[in-house]
C-alpha positions as CSV (number, residue, x, y, z in Angstrom):
1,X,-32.3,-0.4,-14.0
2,X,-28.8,0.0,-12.7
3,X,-27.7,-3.0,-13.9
4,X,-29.0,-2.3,-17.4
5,X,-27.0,0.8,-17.8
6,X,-24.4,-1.0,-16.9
7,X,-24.6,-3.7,-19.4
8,X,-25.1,-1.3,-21.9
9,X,-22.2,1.1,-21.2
10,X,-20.1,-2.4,-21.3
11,X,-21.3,-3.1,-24.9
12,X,-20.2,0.2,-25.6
13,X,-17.1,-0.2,-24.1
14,X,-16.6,-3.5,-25.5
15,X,-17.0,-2.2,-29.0
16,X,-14.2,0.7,-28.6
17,X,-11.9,-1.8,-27.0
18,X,-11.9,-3.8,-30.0
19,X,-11.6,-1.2,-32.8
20,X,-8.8,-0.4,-30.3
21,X,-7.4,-4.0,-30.8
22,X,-7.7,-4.0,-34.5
23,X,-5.9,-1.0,-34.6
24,X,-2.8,-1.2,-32.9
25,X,-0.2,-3.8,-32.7
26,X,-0.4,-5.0,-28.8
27,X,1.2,-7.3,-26.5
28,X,-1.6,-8.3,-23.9
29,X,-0.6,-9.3,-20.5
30,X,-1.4,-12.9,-19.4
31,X,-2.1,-11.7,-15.8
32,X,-4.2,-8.3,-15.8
33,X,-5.0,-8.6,-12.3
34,X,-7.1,-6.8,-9.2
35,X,-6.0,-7.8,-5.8
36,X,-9.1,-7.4,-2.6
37,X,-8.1,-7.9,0.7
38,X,-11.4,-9.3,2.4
39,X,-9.5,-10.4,6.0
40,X,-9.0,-6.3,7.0
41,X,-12.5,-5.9,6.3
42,X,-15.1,-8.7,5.2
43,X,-17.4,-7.5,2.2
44,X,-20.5,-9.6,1.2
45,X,-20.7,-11.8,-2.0
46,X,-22.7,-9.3,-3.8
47,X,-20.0,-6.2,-3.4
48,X,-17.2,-8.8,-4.6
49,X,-19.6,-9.7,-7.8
50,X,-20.0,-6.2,-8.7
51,X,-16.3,-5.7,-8.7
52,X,-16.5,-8.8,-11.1
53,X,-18.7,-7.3,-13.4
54,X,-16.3,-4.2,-14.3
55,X,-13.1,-6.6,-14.3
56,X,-14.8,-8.2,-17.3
57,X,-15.8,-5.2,-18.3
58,X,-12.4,-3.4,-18.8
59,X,-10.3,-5.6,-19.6
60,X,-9.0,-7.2,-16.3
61,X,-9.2,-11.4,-16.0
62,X,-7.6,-12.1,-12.6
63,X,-9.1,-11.7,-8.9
64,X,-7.0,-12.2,-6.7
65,X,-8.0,-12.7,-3.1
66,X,-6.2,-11.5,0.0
67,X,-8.6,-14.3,2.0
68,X,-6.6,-14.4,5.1
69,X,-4.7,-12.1,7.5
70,X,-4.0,-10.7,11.0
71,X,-7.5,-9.3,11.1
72,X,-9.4,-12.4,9.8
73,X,-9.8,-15.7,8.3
74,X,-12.6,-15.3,5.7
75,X,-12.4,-19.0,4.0
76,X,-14.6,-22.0,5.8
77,X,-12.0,-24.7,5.8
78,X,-14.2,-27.9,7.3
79,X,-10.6,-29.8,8.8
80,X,-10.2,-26.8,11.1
81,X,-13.4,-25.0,11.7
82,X,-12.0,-22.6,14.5
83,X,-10.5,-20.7,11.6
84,X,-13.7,-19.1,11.1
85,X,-15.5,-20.2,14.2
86,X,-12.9,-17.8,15.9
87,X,-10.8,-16.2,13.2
88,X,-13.1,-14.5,11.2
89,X,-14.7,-12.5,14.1
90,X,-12.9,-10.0,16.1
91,X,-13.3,-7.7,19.0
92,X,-14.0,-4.5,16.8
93,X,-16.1,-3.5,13.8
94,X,-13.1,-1.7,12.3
95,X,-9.6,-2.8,11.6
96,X,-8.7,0.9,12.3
97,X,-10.1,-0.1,16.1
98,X,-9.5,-3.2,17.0
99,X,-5.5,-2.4,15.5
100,X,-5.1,0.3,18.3
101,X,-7.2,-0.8,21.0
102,X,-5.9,-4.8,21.1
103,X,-4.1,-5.7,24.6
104,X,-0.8,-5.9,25.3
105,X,0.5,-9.6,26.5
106,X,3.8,-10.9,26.4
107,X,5.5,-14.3,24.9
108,X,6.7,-15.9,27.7
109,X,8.0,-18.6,25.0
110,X,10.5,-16.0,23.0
111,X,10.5,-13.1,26.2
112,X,9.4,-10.1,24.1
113,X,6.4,-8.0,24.5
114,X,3.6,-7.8,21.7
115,X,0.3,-6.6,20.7
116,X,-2.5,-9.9,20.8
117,X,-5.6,-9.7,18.4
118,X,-8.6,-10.1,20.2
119,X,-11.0,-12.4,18.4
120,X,-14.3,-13.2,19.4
121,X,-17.5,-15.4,17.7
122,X,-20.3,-15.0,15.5
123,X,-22.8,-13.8,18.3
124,X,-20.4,-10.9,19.9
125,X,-17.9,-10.2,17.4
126,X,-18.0,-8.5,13.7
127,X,-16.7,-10.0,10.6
128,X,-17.4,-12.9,8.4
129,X,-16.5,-15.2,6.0
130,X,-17.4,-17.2,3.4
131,X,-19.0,-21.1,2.9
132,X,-17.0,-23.4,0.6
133,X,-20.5,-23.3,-1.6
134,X,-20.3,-19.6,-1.9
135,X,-17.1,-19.1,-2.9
136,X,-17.7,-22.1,-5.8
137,X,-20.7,-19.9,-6.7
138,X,-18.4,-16.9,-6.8
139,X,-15.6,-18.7,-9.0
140,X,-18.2,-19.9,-11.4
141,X,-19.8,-16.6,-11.6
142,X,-16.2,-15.4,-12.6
143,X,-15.7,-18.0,-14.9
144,X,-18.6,-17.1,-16.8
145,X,-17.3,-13.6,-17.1
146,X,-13.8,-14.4,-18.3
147,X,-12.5,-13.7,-14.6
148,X,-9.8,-16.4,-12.7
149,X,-9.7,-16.3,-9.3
150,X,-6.9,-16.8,-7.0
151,X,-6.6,-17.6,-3.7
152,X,-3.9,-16.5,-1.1
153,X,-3.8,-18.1,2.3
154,X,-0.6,-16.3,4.1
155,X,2.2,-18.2,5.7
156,X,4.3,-18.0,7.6
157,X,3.5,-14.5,8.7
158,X,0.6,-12.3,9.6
159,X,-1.1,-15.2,11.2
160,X,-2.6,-13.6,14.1
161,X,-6.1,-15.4,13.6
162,X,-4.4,-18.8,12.8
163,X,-2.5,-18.8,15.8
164,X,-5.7,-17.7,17.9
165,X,-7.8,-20.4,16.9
166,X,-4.8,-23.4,16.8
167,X,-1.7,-21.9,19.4
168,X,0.3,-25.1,18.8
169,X,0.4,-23.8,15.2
170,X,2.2,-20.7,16.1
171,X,6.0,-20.0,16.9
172,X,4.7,-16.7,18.1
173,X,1.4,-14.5,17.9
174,X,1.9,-13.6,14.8
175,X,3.9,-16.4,12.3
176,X,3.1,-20.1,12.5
177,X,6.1,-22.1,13.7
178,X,8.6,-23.4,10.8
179,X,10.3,-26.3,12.9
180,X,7.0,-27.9,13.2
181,X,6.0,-31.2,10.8
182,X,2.9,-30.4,12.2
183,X,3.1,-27.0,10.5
184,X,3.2,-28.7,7.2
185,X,0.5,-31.2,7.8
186,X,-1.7,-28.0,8.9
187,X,-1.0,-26.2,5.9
188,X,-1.3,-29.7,3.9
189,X,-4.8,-29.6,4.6
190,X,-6.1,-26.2,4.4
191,X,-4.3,-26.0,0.9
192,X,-6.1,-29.6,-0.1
193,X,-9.8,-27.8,0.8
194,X,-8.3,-24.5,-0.9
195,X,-7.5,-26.4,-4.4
196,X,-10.8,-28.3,-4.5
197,X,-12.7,-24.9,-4.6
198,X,-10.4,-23.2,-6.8
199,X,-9.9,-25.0,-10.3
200,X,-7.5,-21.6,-11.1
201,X,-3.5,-23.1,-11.8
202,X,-1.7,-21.0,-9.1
203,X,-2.0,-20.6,-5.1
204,X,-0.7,-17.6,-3.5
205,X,1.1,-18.7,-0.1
206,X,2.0,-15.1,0.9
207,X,5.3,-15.4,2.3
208,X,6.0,-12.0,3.5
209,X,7.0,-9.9,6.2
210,X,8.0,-13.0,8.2
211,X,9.7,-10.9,11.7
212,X,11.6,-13.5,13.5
213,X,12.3,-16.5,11.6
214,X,13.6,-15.3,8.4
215,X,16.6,-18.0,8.0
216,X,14.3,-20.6,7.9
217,X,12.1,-19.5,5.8
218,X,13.7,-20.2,2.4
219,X,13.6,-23.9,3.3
220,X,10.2,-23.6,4.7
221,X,8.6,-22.4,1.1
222,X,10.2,-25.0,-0.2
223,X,8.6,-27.6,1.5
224,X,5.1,-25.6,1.0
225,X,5.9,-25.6,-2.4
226,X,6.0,-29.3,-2.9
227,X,2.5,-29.5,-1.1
228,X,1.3,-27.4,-4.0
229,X,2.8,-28.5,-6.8
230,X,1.2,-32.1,-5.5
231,X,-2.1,-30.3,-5.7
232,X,-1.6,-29.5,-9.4
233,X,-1.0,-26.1,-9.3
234,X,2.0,-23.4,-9.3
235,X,2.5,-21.2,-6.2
236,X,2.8,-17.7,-5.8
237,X,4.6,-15.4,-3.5
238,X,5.6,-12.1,-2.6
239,X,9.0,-10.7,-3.2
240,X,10.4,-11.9,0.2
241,X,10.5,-15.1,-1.4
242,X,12.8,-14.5,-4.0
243,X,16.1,-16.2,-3.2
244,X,19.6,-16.4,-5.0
245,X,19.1,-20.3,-5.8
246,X,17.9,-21.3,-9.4
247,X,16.2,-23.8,-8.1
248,X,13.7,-22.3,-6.6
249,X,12.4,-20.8,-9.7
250,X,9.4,-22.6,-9.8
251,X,7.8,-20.3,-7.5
252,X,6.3,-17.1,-9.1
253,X,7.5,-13.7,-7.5
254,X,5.1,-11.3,-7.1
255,X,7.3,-8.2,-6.9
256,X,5.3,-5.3,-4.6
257,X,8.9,-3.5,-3.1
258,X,11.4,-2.6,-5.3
259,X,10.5,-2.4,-9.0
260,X,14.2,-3.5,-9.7
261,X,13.5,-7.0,-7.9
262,X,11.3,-8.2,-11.0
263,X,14.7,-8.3,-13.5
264,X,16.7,-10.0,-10.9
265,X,13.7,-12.7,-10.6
266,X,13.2,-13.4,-14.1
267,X,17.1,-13.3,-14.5
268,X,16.8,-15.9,-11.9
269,X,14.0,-18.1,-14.0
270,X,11.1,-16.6,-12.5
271,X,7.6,-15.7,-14.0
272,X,6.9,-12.7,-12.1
273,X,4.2,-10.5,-12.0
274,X,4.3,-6.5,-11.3
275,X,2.6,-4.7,-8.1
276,X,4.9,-2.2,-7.1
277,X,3.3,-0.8,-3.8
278,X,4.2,2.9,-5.1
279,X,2.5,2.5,-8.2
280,X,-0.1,0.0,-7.6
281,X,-1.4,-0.1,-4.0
282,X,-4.8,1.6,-3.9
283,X,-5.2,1.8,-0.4
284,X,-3.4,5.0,-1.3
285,X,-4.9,9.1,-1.8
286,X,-6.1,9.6,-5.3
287,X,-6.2,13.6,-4.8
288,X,-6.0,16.2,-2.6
289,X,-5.5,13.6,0.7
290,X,-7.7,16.2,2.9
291,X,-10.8,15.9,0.7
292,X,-10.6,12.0,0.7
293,X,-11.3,9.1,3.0
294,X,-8.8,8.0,5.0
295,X,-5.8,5.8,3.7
296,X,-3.0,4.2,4.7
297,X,-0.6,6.8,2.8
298,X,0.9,8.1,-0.2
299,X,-0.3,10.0,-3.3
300,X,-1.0,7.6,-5.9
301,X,-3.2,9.7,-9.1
302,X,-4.5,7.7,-11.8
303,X,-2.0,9.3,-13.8
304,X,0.8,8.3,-11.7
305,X,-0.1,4.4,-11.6
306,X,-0.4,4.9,-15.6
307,X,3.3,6.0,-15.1
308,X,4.9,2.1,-13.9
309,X,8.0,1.9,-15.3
310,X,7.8,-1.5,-16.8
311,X,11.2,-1.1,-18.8
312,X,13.4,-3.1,-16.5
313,X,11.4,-6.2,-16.3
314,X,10.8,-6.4,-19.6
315,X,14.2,-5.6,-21.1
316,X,15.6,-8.9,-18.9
317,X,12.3,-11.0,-20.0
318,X,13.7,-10.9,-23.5
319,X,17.4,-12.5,-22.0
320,X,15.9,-14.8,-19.9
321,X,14.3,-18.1,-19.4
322,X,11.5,-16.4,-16.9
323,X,9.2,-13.6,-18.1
324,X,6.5,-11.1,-17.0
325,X,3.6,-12.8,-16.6
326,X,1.3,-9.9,-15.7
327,X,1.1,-6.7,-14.0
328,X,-1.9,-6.2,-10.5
329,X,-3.4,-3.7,-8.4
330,X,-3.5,-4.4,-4.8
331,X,-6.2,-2.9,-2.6
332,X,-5.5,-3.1,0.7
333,X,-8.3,-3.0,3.1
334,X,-6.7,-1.1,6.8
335,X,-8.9,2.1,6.1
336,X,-11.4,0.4,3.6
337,X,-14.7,-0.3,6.1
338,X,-17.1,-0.1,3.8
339,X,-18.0,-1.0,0.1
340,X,-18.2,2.6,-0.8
341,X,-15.0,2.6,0.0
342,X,-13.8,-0.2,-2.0
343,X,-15.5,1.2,-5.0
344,X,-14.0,4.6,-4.5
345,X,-10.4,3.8,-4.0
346,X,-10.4,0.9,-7.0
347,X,-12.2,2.7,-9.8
348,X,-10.7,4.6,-12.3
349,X,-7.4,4.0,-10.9
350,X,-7.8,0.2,-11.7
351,X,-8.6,0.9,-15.5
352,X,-4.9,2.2,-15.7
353,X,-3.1,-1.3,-15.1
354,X,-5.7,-2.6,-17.0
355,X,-4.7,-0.1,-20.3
356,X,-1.1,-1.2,-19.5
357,X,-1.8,-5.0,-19.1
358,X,-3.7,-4.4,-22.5
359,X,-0.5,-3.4,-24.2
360,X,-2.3,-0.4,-25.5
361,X,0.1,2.8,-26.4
362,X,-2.4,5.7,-26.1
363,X,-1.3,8.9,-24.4
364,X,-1.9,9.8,-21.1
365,X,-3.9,12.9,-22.1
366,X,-6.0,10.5,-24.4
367,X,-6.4,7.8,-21.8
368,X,-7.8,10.4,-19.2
369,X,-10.2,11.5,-21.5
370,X,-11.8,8.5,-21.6
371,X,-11.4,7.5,-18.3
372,X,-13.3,10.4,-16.9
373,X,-16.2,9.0,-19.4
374,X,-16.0,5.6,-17.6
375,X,-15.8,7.1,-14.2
376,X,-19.1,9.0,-15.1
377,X,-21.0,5.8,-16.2
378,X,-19.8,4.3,-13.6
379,X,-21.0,6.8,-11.1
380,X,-24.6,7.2,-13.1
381,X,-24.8,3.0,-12.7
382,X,-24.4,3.3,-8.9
383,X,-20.6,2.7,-8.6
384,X,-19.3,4.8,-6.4
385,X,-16.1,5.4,-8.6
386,X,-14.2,8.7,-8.1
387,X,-14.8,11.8,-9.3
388,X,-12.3,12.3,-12.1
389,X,-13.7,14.7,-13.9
390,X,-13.3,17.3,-10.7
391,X,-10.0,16.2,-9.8
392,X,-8.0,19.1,-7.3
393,X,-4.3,17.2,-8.2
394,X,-0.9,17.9,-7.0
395,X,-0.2,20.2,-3.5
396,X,0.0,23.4,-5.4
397,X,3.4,24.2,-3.4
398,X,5.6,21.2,-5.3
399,X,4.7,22.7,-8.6
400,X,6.8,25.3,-8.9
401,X,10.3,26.3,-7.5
402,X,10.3,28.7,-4.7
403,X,13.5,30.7,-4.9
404,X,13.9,32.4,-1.1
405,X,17.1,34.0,1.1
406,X,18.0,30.2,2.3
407,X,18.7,28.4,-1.0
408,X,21.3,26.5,-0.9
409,X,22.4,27.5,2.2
410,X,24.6,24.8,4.2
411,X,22.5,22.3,6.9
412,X,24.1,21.0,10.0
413,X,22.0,18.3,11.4
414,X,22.8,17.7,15.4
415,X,20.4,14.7,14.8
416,X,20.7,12.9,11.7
417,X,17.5,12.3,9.3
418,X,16.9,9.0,8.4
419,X,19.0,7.1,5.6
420,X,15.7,5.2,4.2
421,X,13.7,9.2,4.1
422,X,17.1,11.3,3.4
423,X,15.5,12.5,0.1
424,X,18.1,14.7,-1.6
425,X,20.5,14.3,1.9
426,X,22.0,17.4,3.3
427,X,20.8,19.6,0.7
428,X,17.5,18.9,0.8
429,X,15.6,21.2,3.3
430,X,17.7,24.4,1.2
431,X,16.9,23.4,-2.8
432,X,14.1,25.7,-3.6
433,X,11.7,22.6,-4.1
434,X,8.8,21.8,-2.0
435,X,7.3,18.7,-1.0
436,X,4.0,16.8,-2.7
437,X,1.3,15.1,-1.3
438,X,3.4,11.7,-1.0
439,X,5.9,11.4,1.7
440,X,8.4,9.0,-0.1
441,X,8.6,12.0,-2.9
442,X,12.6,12.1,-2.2
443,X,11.1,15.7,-1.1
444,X,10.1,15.3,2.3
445,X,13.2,14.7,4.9
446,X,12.0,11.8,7.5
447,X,13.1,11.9,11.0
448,X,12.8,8.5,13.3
449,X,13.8,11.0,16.7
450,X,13.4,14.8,17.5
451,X,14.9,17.3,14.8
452,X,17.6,19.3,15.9
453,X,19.6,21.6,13.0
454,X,20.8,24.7,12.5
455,X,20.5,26.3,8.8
456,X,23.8,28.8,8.2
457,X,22.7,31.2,5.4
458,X,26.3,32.3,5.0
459,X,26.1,36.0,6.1
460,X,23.8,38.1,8.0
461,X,20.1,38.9,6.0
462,X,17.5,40.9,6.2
463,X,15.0,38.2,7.4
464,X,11.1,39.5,7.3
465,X,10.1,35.7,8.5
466,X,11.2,31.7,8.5
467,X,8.5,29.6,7.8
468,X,8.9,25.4,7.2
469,X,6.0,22.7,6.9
470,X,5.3,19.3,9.1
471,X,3.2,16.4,7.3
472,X,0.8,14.2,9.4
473,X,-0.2,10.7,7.9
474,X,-1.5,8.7,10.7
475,X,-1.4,5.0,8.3
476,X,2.5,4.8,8.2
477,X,2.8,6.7,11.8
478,X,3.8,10.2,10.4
479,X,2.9,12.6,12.8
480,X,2.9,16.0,13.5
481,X,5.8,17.6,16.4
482,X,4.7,18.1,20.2
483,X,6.3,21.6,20.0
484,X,8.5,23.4,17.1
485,X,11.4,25.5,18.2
486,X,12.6,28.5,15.8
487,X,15.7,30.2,17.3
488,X,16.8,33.3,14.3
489,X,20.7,34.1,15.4
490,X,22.8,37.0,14.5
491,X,26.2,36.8,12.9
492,X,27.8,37.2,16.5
493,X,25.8,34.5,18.0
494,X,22.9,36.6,19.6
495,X,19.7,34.8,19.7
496,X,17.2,37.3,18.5
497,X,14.0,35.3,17.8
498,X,13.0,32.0,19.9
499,X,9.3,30.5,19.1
500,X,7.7,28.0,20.3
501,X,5.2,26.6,17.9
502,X,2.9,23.6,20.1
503,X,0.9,21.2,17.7
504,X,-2.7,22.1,17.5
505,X,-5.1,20.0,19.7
506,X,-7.4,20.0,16.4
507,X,-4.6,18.4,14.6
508,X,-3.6,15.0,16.8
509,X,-6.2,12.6,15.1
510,X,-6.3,14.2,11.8
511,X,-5.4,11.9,9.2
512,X,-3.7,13.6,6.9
513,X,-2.2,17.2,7.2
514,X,0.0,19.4,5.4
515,X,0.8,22.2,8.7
516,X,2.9,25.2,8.1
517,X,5.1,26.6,11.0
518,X,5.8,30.6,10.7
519,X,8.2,32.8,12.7
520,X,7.2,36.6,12.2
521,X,10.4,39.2,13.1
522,X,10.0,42.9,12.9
523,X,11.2,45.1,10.0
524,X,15.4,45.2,9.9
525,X,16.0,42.1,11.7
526,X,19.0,40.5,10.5
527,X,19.8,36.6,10.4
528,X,22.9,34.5,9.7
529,X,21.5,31.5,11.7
530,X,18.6,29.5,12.3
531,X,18.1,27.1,14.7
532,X,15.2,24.5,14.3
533,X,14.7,21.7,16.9
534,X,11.6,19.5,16.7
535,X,9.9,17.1,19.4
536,X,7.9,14.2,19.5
537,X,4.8,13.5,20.9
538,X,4.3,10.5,22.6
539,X,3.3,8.4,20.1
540,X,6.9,8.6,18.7
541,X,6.2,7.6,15.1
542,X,8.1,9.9,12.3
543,X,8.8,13.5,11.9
544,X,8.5,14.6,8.2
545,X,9.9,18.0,7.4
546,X,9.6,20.2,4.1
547,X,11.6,23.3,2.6
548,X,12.8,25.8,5.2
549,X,11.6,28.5,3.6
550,X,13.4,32.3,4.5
551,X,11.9,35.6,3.1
């Protein structure tokens, strides 16, 4: 029955889309894509077909997926079966767990101390992966719907599982080693299995985040690059790839840092394709972060991912020998255990790159109309898509100035904020603006040590009470301070006031939290200083600070 209403909300769907078409004038993507990281958390054949289904639906035609990782190798490769004898089952049900509770070990190899994943088998561990036979099945089953899938087996980096089950692959616990022919020959292999499954042109080969041998690796994708290209097909990479030299243009740059990179690339000769992580990484909050399951970070609304700026990389397509060759959304799978999950955090957001990789020009306020109608039928087929129509939206704070006795008043920082989090720099705890639910908002002030400042409101004020906000976000290791000090000091120097606020025992594991700090002083007190220190706890981790607000 489900799938029935389904199919018949898609007719309906299909119908609009092409009055749509006939319509307007509209430049159509070659690459509308979906990106599913199975490795974090391994979902069954049946959730990944579903997801299938409303690609073709709305207008998406490219799966990619994320098939290999730290947390598990989720492809059967028959040359090297410890990849899923012992890489696709770990220690932990959840990445969430087995992430904080893996032992500590050291490299006696390179002398530094790390984290090592603890895999396990079939019998005692949790995971999965899939046959060679059921991922053909899966491709044709895309086929048939208009849907390419891609594969992406990481190198050199985040090859925790790969090193696990081979060690004399791995430079370290975490990359495989770039000096190594027998590197190559590895890679050589998995790649030649990988191609004859996947009939799609490109391989994705990762590339990213490589820690420790970052001078090699320019030469290193090189050489993996001619190992694909004898396979017949065109490789992919993330933006780390990108170098200065023409000839390496051949590789595709999937650009998911800075938006700016994608000009540069195609200046350079590249086809790229566009996933900024602030636009298009779903493993994100889609609304009011305390009502929602927990995510790595960020605020990312369906209307904000509608929002890309595109501008940049198309302007330079037009000059250029590369071009934009599509546009993605990545999901992510760190706090995705479940395919409820899945479902929640991809749909409606993902209808939004799909309108832009349409080409389509309708307004924001049209778009969300209809969107909340998909959502609905989504929800009534037994997707569990998001709940537009009852969307809470933006921290109610940020929307508004808040004009108060400290604005613009002058901030001395005894310990500098951080250059990468200085938001509007020294002014930014006294504008009169307040932060959102998204940390990067150039709002929020990040700290990488205690906070120690001292706000100088420029003569003595009546001050009824100080009151200044902490953000927790336990993905990107935001927390909340062991102990906030408020020190109000008269115009000769006299401390008056001294608070100690201690963090809130309810608070420590909470994933996300907006908490407000308040100092109370009695009728008549007057302030021309206020001193603010901040500690720690000892996880370390970031210190966040919004608006010191004075009344």
């Amino acid at each position: 029955m489900k799938k029935c209403i389904l199919s018949i909300f898609a007719l309906a769907l299909c119908i609009f889309s092409c009055t749509q078409t006939e319509k307007e004038e509209v430049r159509q993507m070659e690459w509308r894509g979906l990106m599913i990281d199975v490795s974090r958390h391994f979902y069954p054949m049946d959730v990944l077909k579903r997801q299938i289904d409303l690609m073709g639906n709305y207008g998406l035609n490219t799966l990619h997926l994320h098939l290999t990782d730290a947390a598990g190798w989720r492809l059967e490769i028959k040359k090297y079966p410890r990849l899923t004898d012992l890489g696709a089952w770990r220690t932990h049900r959840t990445w969430k767990e087995w992430w904080a509770l893996r032992p500590r070990a050291t490299d006696e190899t390179k002398g530094n101390e790390w984290f090592a994943p603890a895999f396990s088998d079939a019998q005692n561990g949790f995971g999965g992966f899939y046959t060679q036979d059921e991922m053909r099945q899966l491709v044709a089953y895309a086929q048939e719907r208009g849907i390419t899938i891609v594969p992406e087996i990481e190198f050199p980096a985040h090859s925790e599982e790969v090193v696990a089950a081979y060690p004399w692959i791995g430079y370290n616990h975490a990359e495989m080693d770039m000096t190594k022919d027998s590197t190559y020959m590895f890679m050589a292999d998995v790649l030649a299995e990988v191609a004859e499954i996947f009939p799609a042109p490109y391989i994705h080969v990762g590339g990213d985040e490589s820690a420790t041998q970052k001078g090699l690796q320019p030469e290193a994708m090189r050489r993996i690059q001619k190992i694909v290209e004898g396979l017949g097909r065109r490789m992919i990479v993330w933006d780390e790839g990108l170098t200065d030299n023409p000839a390496d243009s051949a590789q595709i740059i999937m650009v998911w840092r800075n938006p700016d990179t994608a000009a540069e690339a195609i200046r350079l000769g590249h086809d790229v394709i566009m996933c900024p992580s602030n636009w298009c990484y779903l493993d994100s909050y889609q609304d009011r972060p305390m009502d929602q399951p927990e995510a790595m970070g960020g605020y990312r609304p369906l209307s904000h991912i509608y929002e890309m700026p595109l501008d940049s990389a198309i302007c330079a397509e037009s000059t250029s020998t590369g071009r934009l060759l599509g546009i993605q959304a990545c999901i992510f799978t760190e706090y995705v255990p479940t395919p409820e999950i899945l479902e929640y955090q991809i749909w409606p957001r993902a209808l939004a790159i799909a309108e832009r990789g349409l080409g389509r020009t309708r307004s924001y306020e049209e778009f969300h109309q209809w969107a909340v109608g998909v959502a609905d039928s989504m929800r009534q087929a037994g997707i569990n898509a998001f709940d537009l129509a009852n969307e809470y939206g933006q921290r109610t704070e940020s929307l508004q100035p808040v004009e108060h006795l400290a604005c613009g008043a002058k901030v001395t920082y005894n310990n500098p904020y951080n250059a990468f989090y200085k938001a509007g720099g020294d002014t930014t705890l006294t504008d009169g603006v307040c932060g959102t639910w998204n940390n990067n908002d150039q709002r929020w002030q990040g700290f990488i040590r205690d906070i120690d400042l001292v706000v100088d409101l420029g003569q003595e004020r009546e001050v009824s009470y100080v009151e200044l906000s902490f953000l927790q976000i336990l993905g990107p290791e935001i927390y909340l301070p062991a102990d906030v000090e408020m020190t109000v000091i008269d115009g000769e120097n006299k401390n008056l006031y001294d608070v100690h606020c201690l963090l809130p025992s309810e608070m420590y594991d909470a994933p996300f939290v907006v908490q407000p700090y308040r100092l109370n002083t009695t009728p008549g007190t007057k302030c021309r200083f206020l001193h603010i220190k901040a500690k720690r706890t000892e996880r370390r981790g970031w210190l966040f600070l919004d608006e010191v607000v004075v009344k």
